[in-house]
N, CA, C and O atoms as CSV, one atom per row, in Angstrom:
chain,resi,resn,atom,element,x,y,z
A,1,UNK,N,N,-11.656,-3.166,-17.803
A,1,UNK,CA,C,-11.710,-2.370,-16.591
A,1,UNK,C,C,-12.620,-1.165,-16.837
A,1,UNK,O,O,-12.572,-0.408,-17.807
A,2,UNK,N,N,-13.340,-1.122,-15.939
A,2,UNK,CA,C,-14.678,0.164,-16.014
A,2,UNK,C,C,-13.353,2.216,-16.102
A,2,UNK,O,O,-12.312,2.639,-15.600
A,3,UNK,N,N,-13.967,2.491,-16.651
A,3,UNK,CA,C,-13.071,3.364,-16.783
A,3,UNK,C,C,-13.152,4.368,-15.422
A,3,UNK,O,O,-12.091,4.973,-15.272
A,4,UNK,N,N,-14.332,4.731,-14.235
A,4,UNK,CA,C,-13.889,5.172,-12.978
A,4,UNK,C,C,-13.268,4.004,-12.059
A,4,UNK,O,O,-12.920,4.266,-10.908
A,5,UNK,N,N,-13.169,3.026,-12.464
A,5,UNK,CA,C,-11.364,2.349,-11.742
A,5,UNK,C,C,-10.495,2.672,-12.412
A,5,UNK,O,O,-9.802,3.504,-11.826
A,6,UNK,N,N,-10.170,2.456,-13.322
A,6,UNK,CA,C,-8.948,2.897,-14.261
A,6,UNK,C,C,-8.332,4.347,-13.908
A,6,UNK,O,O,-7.119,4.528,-13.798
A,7,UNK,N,N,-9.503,5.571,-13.710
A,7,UNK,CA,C,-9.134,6.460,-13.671
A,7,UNK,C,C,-8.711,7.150,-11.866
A,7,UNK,O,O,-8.030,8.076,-11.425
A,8,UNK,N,N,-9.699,5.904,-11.206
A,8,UNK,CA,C,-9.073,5.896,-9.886
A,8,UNK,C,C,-7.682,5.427,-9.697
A,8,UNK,O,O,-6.832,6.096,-9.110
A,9,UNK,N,N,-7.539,4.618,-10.052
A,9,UNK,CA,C,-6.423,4.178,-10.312
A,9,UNK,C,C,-4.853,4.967,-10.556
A,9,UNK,O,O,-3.916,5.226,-9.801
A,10,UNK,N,N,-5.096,5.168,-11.890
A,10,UNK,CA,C,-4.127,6.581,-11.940
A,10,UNK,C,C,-3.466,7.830,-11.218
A,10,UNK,O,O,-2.337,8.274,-11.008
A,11,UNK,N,N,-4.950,8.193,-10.922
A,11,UNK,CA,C,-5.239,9.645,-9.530
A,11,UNK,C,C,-3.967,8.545,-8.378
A,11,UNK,O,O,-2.875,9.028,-8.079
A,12,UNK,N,N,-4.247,7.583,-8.051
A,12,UNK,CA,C,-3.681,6.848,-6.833
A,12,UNK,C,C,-2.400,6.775,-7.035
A,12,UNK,O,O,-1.683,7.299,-6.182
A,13,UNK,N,N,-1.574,5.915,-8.556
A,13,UNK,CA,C,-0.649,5.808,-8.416
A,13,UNK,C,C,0.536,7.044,-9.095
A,13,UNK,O,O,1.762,7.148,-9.054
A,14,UNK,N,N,-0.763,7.990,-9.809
A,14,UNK,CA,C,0.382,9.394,-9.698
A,14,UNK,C,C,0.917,9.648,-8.685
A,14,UNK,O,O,2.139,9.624,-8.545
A,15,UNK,N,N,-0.256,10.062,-7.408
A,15,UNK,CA,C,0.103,10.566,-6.466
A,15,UNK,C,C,1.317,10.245,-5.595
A,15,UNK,O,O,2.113,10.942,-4.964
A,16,UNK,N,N,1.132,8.639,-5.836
A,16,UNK,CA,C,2.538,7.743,-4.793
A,16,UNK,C,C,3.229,8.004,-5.508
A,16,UNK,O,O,4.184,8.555,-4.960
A,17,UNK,N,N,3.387,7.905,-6.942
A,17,UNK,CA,C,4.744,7.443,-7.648
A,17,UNK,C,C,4.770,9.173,-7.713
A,17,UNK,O,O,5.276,9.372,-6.609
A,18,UNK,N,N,4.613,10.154,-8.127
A,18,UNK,CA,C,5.130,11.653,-7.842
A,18,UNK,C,C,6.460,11.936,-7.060
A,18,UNK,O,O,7.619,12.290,-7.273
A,19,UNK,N,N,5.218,11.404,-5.530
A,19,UNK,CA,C,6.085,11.711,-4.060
A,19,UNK,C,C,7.106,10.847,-4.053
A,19,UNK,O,O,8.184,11.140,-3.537
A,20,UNK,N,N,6.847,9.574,-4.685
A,20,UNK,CA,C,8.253,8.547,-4.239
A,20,UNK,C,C,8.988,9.129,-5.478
A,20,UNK,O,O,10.186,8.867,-5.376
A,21,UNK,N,N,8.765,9.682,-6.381
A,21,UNK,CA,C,9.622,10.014,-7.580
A,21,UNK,C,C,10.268,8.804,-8.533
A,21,UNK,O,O,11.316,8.708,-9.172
A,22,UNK,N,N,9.104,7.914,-8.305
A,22,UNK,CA,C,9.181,6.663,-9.000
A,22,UNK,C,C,7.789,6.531,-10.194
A,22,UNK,O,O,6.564,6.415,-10.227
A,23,UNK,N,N,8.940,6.639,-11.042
A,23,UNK,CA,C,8.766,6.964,-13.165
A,23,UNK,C,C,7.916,5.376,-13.321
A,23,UNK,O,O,6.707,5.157,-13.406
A,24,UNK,N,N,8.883,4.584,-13.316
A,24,UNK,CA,C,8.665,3.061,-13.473
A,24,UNK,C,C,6.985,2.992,-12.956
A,24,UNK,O,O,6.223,2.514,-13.796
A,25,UNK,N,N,6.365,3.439,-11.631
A,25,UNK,CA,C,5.133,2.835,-11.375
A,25,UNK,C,C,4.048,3.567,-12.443
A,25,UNK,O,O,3.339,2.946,-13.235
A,26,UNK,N,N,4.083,4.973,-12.286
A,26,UNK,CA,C,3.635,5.739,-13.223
A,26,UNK,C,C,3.618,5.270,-14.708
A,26,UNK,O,O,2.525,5.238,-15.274
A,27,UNK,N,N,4.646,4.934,-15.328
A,27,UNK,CA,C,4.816,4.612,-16.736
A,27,UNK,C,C,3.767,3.281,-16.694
A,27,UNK,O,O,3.154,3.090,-17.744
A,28,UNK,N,N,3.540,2.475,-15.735
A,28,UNK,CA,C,2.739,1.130,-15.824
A,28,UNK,C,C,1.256,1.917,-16.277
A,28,UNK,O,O,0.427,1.022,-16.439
A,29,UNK,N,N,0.801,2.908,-16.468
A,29,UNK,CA,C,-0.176,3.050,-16.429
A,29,UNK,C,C,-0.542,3.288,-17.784
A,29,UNK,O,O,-1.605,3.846,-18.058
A,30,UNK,N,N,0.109,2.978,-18.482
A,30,UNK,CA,C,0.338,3.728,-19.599
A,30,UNK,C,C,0.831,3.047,-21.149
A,30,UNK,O,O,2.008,2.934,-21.490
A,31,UNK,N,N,-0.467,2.593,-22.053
A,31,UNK,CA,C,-0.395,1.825,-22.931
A,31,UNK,C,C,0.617,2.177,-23.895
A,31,UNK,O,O,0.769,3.353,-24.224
A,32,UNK,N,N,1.475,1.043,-24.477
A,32,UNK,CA,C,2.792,1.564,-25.085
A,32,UNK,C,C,2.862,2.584,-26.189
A,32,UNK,O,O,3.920,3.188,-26.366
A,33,UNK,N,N,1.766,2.830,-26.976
A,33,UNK,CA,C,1.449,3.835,-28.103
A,33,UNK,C,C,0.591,4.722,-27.361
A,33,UNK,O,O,-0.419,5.113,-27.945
A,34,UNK,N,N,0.804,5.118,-26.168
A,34,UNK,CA,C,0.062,6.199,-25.773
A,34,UNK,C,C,0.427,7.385,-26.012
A,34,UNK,O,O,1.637,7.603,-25.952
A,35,UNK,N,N,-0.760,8.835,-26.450
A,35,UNK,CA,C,-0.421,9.569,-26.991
A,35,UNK,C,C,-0.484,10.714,-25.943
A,35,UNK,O,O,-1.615,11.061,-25.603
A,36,UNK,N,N,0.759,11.452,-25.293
A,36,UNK,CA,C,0.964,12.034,-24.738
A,36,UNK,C,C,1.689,13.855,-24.458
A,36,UNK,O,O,2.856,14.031,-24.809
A,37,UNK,N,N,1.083,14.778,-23.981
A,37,UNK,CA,C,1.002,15.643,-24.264
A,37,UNK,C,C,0.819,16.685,-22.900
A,37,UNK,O,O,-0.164,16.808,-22.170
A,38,UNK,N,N,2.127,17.373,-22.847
A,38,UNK,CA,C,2.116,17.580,-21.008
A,38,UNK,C,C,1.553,19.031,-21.136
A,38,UNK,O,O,0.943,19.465,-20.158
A,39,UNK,N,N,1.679,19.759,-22.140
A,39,UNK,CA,C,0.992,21.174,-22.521
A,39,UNK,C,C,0.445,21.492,-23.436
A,39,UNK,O,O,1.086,21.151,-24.431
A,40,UNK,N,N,-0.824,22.205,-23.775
A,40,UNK,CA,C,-1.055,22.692,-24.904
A,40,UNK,C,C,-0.033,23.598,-26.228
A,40,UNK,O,O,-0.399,23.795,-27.387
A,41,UNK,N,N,0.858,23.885,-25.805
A,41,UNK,CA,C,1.969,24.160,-26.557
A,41,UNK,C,C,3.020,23.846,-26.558
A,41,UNK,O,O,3.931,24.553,-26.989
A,42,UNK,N,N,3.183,22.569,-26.018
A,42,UNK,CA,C,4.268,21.715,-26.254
A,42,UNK,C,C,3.772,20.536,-27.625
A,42,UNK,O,O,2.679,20.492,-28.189
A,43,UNK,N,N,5.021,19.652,-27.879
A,43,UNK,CA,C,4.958,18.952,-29.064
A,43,UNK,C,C,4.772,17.314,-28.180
A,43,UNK,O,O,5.609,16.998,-27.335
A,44,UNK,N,N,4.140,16.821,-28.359
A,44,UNK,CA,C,3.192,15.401,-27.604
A,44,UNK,C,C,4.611,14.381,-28.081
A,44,UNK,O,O,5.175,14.462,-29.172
A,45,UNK,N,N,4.926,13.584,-27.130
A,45,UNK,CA,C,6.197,12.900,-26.652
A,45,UNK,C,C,5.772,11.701,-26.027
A,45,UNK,O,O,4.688,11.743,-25.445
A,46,UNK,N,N,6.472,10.540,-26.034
A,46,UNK,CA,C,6.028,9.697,-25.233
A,46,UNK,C,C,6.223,10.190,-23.696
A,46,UNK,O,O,6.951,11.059,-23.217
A,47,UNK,N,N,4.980,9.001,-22.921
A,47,UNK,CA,C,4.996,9.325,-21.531
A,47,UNK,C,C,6.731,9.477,-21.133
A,47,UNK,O,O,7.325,10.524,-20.875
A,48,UNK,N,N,7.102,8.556,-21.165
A,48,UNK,CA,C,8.472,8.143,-20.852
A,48,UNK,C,C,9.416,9.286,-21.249
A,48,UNK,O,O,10.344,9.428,-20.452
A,49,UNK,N,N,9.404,10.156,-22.314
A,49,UNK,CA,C,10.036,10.795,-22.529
A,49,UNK,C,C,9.929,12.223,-21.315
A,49,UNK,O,O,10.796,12.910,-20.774
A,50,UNK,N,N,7.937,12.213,-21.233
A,50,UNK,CA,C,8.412,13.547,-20.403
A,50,UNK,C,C,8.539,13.142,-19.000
A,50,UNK,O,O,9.093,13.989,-18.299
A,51,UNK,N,N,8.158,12.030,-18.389
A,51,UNK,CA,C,7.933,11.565,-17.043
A,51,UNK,C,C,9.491,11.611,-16.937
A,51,UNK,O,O,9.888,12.685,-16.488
A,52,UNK,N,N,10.192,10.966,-17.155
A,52,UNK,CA,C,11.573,10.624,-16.454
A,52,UNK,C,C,12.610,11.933,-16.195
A,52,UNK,O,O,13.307,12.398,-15.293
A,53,UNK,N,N,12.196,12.245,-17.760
A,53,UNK,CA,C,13.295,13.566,-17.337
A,53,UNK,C,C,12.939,14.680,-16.157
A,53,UNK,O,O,13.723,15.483,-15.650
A,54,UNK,N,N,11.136,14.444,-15.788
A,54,UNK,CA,C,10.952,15.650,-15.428
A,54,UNK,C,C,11.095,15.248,-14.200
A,54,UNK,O,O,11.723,16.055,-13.514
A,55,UNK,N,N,10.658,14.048,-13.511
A,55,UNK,CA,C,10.946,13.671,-12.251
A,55,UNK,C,C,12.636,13.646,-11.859
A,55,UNK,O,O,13.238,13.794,-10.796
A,56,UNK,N,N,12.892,13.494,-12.677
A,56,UNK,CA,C,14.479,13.417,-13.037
A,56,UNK,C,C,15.062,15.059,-11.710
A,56,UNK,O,O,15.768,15.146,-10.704
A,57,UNK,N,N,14.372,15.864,-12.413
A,57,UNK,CA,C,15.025,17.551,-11.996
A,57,UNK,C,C,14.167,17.908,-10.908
A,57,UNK,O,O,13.996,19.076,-10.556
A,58,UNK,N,N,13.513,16.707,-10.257
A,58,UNK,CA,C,13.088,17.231,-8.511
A,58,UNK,C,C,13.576,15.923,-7.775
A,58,UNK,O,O,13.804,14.740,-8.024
A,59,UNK,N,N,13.606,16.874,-6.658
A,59,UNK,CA,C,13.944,16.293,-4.942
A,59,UNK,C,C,12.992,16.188,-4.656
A,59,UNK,O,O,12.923,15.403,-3.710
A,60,UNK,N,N,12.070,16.564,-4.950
A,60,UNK,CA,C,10.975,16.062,-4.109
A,60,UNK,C,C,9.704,16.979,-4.620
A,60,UNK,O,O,9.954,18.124,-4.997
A,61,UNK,N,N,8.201,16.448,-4.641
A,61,UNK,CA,C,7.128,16.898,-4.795
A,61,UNK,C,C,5.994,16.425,-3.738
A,61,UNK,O,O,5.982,15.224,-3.470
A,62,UNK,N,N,4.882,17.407,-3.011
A,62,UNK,CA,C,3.913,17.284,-2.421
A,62,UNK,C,C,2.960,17.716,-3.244
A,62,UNK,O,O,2.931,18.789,-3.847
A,63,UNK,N,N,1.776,16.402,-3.255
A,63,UNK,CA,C,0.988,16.445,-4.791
A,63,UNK,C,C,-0.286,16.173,-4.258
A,63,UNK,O,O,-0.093,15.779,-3.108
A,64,UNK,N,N,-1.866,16.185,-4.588
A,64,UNK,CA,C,-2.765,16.358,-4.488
A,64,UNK,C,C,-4.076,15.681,-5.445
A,64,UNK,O,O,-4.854,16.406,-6.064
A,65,UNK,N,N,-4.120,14.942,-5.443
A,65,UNK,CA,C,-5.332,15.000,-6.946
A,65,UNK,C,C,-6.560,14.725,-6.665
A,65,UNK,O,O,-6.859,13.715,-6.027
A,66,UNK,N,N,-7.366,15.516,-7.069
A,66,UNK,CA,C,-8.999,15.466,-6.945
A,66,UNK,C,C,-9.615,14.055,-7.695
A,66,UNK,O,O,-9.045,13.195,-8.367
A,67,UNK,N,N,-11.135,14.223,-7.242
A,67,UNK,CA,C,-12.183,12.931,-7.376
A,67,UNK,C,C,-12.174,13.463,-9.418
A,67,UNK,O,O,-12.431,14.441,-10.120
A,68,UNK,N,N,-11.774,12.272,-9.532
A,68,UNK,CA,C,-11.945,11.986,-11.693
A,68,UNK,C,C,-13.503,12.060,-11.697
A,68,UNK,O,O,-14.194,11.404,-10.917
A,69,UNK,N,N,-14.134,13.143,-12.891
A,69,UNK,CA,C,-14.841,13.127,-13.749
A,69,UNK,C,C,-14.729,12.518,-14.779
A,69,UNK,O,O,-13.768,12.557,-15.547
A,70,UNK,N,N,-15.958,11.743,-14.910
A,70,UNK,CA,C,-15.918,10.593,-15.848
A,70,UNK,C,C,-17.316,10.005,-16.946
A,70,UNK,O,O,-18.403,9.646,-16.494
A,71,UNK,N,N,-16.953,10.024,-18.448
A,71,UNK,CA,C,-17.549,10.117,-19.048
A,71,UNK,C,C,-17.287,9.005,-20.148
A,71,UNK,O,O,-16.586,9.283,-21.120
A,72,UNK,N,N,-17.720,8.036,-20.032
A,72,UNK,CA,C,-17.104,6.874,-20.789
A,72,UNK,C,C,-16.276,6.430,-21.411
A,72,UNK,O,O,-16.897,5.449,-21.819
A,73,UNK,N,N,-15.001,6.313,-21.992
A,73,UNK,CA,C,-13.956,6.071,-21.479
A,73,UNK,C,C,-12.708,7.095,-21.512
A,73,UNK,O,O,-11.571,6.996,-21.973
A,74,UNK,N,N,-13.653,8.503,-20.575
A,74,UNK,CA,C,-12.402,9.392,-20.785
A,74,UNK,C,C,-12.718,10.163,-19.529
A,74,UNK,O,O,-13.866,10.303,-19.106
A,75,UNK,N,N,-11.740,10.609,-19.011
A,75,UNK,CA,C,-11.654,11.443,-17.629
A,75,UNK,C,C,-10.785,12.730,-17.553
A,75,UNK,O,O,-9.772,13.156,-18.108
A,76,UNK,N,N,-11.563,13.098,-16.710
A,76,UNK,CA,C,-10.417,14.755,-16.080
A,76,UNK,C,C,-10.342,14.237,-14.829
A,76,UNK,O,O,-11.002,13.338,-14.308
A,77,UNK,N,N,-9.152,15.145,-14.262
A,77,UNK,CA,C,-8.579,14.919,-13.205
A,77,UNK,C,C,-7.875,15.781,-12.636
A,77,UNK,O,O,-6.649,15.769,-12.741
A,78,UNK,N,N,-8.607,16.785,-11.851
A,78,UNK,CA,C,-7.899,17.978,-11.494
A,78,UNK,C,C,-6.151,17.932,-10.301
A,78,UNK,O,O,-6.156,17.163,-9.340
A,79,UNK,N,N,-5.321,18.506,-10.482
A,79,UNK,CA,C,-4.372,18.404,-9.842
A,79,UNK,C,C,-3.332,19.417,-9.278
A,79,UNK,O,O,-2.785,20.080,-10.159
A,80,UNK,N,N,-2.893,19.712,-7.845
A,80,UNK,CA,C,-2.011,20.216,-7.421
A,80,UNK,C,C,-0.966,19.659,-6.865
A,80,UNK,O,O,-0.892,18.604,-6.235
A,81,UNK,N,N,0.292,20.862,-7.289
A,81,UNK,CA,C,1.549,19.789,-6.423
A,81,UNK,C,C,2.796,21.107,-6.792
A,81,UNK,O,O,3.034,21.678,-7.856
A,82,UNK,N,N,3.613,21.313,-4.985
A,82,UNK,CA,C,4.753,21.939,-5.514
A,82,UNK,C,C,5.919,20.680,-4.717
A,82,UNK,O,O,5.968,19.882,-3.782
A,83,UNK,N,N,6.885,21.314,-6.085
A,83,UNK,CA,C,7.992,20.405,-6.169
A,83,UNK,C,C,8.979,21.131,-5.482
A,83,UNK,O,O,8.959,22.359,-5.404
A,84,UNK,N,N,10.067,20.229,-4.850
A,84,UNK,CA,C,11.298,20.876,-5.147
A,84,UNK,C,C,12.300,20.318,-5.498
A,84,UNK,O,O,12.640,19.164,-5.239
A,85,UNK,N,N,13.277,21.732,-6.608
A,85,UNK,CA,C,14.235,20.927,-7.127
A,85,UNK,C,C,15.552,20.783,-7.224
A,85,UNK,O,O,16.245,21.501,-6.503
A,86,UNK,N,N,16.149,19.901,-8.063
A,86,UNK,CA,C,17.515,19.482,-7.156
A,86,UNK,C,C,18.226,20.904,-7.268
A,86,UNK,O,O,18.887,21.369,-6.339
A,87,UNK,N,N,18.009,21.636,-8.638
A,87,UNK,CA,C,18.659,22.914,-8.510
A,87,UNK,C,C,18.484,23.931,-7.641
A,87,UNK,O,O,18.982,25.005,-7.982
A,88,UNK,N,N,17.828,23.877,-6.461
A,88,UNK,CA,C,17.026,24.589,-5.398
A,88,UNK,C,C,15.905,25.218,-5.381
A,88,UNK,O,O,15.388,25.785,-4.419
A,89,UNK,N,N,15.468,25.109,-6.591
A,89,UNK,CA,C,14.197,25.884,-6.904
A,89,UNK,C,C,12.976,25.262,-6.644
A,89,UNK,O,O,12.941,24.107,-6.219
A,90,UNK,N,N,11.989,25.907,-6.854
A,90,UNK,CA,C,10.738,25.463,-6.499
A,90,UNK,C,C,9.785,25.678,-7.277
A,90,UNK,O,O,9.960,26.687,-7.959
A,91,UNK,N,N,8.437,24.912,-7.535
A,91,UNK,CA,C,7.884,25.251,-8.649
A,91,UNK,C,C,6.420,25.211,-7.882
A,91,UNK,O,O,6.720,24.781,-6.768
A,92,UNK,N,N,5.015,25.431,-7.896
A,92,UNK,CA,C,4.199,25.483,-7.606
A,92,UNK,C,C,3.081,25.336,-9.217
A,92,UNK,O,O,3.130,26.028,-10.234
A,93,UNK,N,N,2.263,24.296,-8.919
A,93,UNK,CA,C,2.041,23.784,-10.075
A,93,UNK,C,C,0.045,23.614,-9.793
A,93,UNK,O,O,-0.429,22.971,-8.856
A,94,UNK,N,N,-0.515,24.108,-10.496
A,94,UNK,CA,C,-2.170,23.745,-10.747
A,94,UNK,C,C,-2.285,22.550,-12.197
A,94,UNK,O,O,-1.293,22.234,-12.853
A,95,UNK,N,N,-3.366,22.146,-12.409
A,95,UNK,CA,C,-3.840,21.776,-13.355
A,95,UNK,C,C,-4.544,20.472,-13.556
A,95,UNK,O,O,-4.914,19.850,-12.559
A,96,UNK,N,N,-4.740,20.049,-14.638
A,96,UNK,CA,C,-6.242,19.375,-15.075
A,96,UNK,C,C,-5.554,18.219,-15.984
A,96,UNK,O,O,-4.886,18.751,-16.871
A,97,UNK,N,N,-5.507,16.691,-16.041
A,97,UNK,CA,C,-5.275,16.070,-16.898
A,97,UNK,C,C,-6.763,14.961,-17.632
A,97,UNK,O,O,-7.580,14.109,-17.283
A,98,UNK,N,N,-6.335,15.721,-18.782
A,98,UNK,CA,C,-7.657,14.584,-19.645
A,98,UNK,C,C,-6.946,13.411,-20.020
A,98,UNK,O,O,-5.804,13.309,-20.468
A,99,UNK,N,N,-7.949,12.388,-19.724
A,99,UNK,CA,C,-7.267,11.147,-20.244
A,99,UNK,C,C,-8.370,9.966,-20.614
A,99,UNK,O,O,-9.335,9.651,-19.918
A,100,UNK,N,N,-8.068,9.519,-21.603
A,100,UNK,CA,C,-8.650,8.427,-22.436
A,100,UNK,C,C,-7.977,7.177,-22.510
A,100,UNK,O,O,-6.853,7.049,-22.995
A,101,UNK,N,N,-8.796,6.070,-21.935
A,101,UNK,CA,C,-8.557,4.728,-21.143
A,101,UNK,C,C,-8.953,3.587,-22.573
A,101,UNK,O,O,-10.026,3.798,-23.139
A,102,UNK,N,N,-8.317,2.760,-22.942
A,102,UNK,CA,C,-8.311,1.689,-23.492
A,102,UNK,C,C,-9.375,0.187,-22.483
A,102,UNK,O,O,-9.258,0.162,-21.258
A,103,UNK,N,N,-9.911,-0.439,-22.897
A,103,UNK,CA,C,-10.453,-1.610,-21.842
A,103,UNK,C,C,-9.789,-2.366,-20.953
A,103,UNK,O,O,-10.349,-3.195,-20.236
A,104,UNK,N,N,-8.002,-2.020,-20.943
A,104,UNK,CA,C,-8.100,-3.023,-20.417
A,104,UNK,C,C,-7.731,-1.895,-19.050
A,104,UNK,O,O,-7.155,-2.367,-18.070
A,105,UNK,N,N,-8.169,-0.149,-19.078
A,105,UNK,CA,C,-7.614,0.822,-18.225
A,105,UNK,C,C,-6.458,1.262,-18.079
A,105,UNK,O,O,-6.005,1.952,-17.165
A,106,UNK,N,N,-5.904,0.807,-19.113
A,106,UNK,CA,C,-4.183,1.969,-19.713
A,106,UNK,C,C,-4.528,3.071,-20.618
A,106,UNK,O,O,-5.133,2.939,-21.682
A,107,UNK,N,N,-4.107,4.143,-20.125
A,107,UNK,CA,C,-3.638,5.512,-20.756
A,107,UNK,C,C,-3.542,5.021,-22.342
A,107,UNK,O,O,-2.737,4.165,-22.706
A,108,UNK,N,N,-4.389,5.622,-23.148
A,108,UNK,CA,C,-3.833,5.956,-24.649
A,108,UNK,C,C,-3.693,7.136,-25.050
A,108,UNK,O,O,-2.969,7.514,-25.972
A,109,UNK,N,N,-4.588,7.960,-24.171
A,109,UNK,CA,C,-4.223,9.660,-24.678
A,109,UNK,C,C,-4.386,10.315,-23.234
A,109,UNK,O,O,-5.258,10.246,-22.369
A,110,UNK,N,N,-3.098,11.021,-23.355
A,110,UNK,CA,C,-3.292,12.206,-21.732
A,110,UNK,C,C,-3.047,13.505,-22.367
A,110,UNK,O,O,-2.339,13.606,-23.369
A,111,UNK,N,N,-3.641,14.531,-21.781
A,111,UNK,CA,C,-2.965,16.147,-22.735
A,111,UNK,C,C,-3.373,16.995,-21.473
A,111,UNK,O,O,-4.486,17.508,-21.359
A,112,UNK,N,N,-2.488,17.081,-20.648
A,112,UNK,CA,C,-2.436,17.881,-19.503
A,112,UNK,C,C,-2.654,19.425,-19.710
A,112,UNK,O,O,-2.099,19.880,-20.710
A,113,UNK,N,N,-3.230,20.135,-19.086
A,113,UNK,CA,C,-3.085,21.846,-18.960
A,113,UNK,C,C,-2.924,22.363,-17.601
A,113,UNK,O,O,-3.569,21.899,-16.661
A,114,UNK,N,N,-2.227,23.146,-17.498
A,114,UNK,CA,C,-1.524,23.539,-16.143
A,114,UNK,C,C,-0.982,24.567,-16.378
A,114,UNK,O,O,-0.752,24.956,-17.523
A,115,UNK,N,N,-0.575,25.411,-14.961
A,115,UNK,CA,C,-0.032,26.898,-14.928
A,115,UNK,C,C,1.079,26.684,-13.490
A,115,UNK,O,O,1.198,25.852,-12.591
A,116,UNK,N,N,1.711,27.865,-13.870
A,116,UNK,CA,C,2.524,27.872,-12.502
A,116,UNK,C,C,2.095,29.054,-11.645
A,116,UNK,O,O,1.393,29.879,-12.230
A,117,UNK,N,N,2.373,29.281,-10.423
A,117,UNK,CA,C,2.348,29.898,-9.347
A,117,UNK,C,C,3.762,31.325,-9.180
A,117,UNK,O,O,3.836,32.004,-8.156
């Protein structure tokens, strides 16, 4: 898979699986030794580890993601989205995910950077 499908791809089914708060479609994207990393100062975890729990602690998110820059088989992908969560709170969220695509267009490395609002 050319890596601007792959990375279209992703942008597409973050966005649905975010809002539907469905882990399972998201995790498909995502080669089983993929090396994953939701902050620069966090400790890199599988997808699965941070996707579930984190979708886990919202009701709901309205999410956004820009056109992937793309440079053979690795992309950015700029992104907005505020959540809300089950504890009533709310989070307002910017940021940028790099990601590096395997051939067949699964995730082997993501290392997100982002800020809050």
């Amino acid at each position: 898979m050319e890596t601007r499908e792959a990375a279209e791809r992703w942008r597409e089914v973050w966005e649905r699986g975010w809002r539907a708060q469905d882990a399972g479609e998201i995790l498909g994207l995502y080669a089983p030794e993929a090396y994953f990393q939701s902050h620069p100062f966090r400790q890199a975890q599988t997808p699965s580890d941070y996707i579930e729990p984190t979708l886990a602690e919202e009701e709901s998110a309205e999410c956004e993601f820009g056109e992937p820059i793309v440079d053979g088989h690795r992309a950015a992908v700029e992104w907005f989205a505020t959540t809300k969560l089950k504890d009533g709170g709310t989070e307002k969220l910017a940021g940028v995910s790099l990601l590096r695509f395997d051939p067949e267009g699964l995730v082997v490395e993501q290392r997100d950077f982002w800020a809050m609002a």
